[in-house]
KOLKERO-653611 format. One record per residue: residue number from 1; residue in three letters; x, y, z of N, C-alpha, C in turn. Coordinates in Angstrom, 1 decimal. Each point is the difference from the previous one (the first is absolute). Example, Ala and Ser with C-alpha at 12.3 -4.5 7.8 and 13.67 -1.06 7.14 Angstrom:
<vextors>
{vextor 1; "Ala"; {13.2; -5.7; 7.8}; {-0.9; 1.2; 0.0}; {0.9; 1.2; 0.0}},
{vextor 2; "Ser"; {-0.4; 1.1; -0.7}; {0.9; 1.1; 0.0}; {-0.8; 1.1; 0.8}},
</vextors>
This chain:
<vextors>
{vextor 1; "Unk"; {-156.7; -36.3; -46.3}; {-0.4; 1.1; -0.9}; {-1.5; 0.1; 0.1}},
{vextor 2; "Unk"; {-0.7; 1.2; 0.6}; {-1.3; 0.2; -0.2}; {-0.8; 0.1; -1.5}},
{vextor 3; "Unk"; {-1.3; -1.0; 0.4}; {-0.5; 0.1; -1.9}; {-1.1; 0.9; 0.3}},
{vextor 4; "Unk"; {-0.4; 0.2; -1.4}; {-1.4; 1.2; 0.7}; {-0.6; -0.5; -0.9}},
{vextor 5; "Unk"; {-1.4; -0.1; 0.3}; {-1.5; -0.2; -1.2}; {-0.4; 1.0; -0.6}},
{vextor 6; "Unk"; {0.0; -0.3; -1.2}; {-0.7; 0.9; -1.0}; {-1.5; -0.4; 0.0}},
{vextor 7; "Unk"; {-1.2; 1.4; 0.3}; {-1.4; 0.2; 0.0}; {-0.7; -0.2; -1.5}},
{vextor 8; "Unk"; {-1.3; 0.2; -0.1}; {-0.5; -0.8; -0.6}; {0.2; 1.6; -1.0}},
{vextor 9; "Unk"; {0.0; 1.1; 0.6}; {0.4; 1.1; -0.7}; {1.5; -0.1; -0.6}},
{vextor 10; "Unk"; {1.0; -0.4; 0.5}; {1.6; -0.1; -0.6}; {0.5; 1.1; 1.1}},
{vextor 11; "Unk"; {-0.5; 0.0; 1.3}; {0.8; 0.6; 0.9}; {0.8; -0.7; 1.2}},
{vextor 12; "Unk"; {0.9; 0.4; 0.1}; {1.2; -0.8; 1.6}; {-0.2; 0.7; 1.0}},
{vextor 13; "Unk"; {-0.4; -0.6; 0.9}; {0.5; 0.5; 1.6}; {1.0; -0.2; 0.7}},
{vextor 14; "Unk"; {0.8; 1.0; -0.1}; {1.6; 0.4; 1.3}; {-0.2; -0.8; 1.5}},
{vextor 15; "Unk"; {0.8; -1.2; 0.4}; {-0.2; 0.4; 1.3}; {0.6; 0.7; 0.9}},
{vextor 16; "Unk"; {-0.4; 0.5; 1.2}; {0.6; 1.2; 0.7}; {1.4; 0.1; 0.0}},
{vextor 17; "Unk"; {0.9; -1.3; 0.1}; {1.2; -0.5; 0.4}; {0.6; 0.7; -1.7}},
{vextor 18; "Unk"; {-0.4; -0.3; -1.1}; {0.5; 0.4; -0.7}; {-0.2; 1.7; -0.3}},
{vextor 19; "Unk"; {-1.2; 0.3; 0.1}; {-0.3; 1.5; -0.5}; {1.0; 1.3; 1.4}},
{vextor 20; "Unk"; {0.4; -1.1; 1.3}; {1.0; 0.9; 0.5}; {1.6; -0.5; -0.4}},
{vextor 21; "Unk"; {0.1; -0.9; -0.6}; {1.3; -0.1; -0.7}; {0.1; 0.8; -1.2}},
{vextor 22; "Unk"; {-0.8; 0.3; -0.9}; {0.1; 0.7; -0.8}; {0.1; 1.5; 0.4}},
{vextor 23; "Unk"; {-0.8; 0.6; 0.8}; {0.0; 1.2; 1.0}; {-1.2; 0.4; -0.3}},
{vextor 24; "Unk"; {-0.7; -1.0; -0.7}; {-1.5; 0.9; -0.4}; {-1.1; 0.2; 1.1}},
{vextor 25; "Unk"; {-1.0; 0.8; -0.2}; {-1.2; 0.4; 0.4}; {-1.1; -0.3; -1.1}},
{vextor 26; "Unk"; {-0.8; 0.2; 0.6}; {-1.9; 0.0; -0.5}; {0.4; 1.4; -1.0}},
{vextor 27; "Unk"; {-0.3; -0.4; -1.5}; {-0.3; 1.3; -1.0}; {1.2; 0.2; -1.0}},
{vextor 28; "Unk"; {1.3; -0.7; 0.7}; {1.3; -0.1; -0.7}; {0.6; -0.7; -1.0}},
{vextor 29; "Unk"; {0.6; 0.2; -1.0}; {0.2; -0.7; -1.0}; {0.8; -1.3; 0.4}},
{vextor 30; "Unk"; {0.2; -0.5; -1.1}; {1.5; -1.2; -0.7}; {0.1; 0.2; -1.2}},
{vextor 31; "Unk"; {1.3; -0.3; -0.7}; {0.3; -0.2; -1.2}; {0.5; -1.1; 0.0}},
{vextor 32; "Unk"; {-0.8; -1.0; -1.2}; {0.7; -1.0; -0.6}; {1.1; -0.2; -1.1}},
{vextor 33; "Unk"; {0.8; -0.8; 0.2}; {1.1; 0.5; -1.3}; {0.0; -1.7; -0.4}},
{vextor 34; "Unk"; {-0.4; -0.3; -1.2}; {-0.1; -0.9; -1.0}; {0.9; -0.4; -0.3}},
{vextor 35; "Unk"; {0.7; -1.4; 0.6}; {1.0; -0.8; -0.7}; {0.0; -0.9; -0.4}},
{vextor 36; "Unk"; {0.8; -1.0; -1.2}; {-0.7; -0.9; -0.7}; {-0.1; -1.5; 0.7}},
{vextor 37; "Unk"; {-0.3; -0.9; -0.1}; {-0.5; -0.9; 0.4}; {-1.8; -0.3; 1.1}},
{vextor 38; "Unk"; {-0.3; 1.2; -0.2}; {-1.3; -0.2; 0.6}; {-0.1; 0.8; 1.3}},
{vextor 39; "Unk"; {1.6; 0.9; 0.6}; {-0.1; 0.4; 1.1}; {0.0; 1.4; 0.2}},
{vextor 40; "Unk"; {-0.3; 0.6; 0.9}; {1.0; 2.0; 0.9}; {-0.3; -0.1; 0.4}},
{vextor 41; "Unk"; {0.3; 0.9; 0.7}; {1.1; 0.9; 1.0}; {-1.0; 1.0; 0.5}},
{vextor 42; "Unk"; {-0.6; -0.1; 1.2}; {-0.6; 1.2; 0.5}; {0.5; 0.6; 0.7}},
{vextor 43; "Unk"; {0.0; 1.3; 0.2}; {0.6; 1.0; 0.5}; {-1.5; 1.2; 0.1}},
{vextor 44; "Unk"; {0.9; 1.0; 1.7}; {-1.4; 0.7; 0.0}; {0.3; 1.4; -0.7}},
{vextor 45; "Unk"; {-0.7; 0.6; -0.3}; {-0.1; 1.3; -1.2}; {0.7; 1.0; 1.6}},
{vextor 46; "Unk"; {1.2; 0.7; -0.7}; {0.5; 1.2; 1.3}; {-1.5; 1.3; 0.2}},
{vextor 47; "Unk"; {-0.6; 0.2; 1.3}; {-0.1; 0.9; -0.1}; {0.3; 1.5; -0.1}},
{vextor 48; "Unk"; {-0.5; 0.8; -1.3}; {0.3; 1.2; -0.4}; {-0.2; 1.4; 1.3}},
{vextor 49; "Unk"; {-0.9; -0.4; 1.3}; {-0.4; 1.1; 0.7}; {-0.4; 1.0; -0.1}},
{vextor 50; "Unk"; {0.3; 1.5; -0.6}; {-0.4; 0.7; -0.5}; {-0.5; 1.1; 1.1}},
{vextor 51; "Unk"; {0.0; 1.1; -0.5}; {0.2; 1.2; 1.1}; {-0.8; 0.0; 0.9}},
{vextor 52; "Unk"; {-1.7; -1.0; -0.2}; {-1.0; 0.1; 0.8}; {0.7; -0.4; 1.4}},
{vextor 53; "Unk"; {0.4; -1.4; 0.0}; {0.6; -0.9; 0.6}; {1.1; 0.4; 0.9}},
{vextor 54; "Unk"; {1.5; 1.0; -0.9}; {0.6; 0.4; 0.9}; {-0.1; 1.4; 0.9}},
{vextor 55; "Unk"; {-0.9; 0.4; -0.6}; {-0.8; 1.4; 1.1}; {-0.3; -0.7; 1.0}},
{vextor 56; "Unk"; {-0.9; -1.2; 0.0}; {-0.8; -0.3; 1.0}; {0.6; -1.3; 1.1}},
{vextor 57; "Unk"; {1.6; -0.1; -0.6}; {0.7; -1.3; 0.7}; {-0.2; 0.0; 1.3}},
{vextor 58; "Unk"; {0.6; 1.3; 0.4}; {0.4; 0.8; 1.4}; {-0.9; 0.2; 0.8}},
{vextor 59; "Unk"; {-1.6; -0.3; -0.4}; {-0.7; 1.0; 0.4}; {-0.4; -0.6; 2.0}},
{vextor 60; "Unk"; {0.0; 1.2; 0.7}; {0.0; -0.9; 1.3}; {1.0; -0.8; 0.6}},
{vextor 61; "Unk"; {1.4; 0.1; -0.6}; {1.0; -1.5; 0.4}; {0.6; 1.2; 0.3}},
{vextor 62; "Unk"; {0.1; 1.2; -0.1}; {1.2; 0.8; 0.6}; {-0.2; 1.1; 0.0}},
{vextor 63; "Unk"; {0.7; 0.9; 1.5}; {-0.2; 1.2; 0.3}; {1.1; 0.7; -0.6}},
{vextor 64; "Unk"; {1.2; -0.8; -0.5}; {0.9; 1.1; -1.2}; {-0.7; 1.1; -1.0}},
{vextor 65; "Unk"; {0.6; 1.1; 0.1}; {-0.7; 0.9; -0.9}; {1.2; 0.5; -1.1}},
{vextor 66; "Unk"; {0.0; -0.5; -1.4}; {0.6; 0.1; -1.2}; {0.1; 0.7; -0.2}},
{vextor 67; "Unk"; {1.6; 0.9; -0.5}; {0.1; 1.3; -0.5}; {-0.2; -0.1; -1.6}},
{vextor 68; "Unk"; {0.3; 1.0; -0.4}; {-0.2; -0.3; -2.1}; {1.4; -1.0; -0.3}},
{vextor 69; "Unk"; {0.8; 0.5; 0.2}; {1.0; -0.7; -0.4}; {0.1; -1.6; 0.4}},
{vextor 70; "Unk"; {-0.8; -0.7; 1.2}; {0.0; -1.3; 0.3}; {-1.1; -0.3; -1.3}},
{vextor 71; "Unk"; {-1.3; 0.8; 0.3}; {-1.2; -0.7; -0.8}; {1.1; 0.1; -1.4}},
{vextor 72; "Unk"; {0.5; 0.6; -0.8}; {0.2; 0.3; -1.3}; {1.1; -1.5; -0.2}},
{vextor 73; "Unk"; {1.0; -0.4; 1.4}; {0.9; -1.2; -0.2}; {-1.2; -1.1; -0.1}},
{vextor 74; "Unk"; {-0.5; 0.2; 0.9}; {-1.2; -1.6; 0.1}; {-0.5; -0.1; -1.3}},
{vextor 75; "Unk"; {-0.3; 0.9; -0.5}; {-0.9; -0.1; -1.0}; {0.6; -0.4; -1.5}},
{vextor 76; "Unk"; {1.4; 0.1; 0.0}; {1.0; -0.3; -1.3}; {0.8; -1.2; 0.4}},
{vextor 77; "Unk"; {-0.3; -0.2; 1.4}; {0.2; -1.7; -0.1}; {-1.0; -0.7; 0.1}},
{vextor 78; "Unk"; {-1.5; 0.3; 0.1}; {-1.2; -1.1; -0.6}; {0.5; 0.6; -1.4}},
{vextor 79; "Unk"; {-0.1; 1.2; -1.3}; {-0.4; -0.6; -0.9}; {1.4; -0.6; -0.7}},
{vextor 80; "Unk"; {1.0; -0.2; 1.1}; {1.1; -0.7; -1.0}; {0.1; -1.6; 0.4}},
{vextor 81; "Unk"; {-0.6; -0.3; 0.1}; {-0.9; -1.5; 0.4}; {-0.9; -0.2; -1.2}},
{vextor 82; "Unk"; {-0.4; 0.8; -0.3}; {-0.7; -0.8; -1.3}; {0.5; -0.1; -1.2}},
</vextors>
């Protein structure tokens, strides 16, 4: 089990091996969940995405061109994901 040091500030550093097990990136959250005896449970926060994000998923990866009716499916299965 990897240990991690706490800074003189009260902050931990991830190492890589774990911040890709978790699925994280640089800027992305975790939630801790507090259980009794001194321990939790980290887990990484889902990201929300948000319209910026899936306008711009596609951008350059494909010469398909979306009619209304695909954009309008795509778009009510991102927001039925959140």
């Amino acid at each position: 089990m990897p240990a991690l040091t706490i800074t003189a500030k009260g902050q931990l550093t991830f190492r890589k091996e774990i911040l890709q097990h978790l699925g994280l990136k640089h800027g992305e959250k975790i939630k801790l969940d507090l259980i009794p005896g001194g321990k939790c449970i980290i887990q990484a926060v889902k990201r929300t995405g948000g319209m910026r994000a899936f306008i711009g998923c596609l951008a350059n990866k494909t010469k398909k061109v979306l009619n209304i009716e695909e954009i309008n499916e795509a778009t009510q299965k991102a927001w039925a994901k959140k």
